[in-house]
C-alpha positions in Angstrom: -3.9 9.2 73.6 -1.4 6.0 73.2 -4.3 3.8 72.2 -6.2 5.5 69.2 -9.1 3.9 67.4 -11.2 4.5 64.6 -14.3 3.6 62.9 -14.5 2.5 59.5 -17.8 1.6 58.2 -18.9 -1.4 60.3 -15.5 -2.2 62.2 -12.1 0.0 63.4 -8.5 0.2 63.2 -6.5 1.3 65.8 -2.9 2.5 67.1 -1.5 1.7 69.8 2.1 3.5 71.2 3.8 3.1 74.8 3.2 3.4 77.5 0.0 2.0 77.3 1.3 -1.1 75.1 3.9 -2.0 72.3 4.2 -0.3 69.1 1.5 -1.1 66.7 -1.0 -0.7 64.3 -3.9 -3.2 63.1 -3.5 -4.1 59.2 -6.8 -4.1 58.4 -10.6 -2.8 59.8 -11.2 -5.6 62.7 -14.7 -6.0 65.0 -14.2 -4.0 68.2 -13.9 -8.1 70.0 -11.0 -8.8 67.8 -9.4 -5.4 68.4 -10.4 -5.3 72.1 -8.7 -8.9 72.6 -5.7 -8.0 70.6 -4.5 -5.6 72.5 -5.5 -7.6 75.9 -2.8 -10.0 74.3 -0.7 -6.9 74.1 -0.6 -6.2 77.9 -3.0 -3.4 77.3 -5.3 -2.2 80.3 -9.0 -3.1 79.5 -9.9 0.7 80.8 -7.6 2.2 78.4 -9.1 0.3 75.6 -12.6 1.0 76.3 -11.8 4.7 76.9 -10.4 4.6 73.3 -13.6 3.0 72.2 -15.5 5.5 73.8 -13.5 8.3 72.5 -13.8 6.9 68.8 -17.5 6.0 69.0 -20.2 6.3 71.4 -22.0 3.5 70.3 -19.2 1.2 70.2 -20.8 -1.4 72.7 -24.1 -1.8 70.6 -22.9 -2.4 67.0 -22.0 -5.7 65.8 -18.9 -7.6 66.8 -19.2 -6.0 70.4 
């Protein structure tokens, strides 16, 4: 998947490869908001974001910084 997320602890980090969007990877563990508006910026497709979410946790929606 060109968009891979991941949780650590309370937040994520996340990869991000074309097609789906530039080249990149976050520096640090950011809220799913920050990550999710990041790679908006990005040109990323909001489905293929939230499928990444979904893929990384369930519960992604629920937890803080949603």
């Amino acid at each position: 998947m060109p968009i891979t997320i991941w949780r650590r602890d309370d937040k994520y980090e996340v990869t991000v490869s074309p097609p789906h969007g530039p080249l990149w990877r976050s520096g640090e563990s950011m809220t799913s908001r920050e990550i999710f508006d990041a790679l908006i910026r990005m040109g990323c497709h909001s489905t293929d974001i939230r499928d990444a979410f979904d893929a990384a946790d369930p519960f992604w929606t629920e937890r803080p910084g949603a």
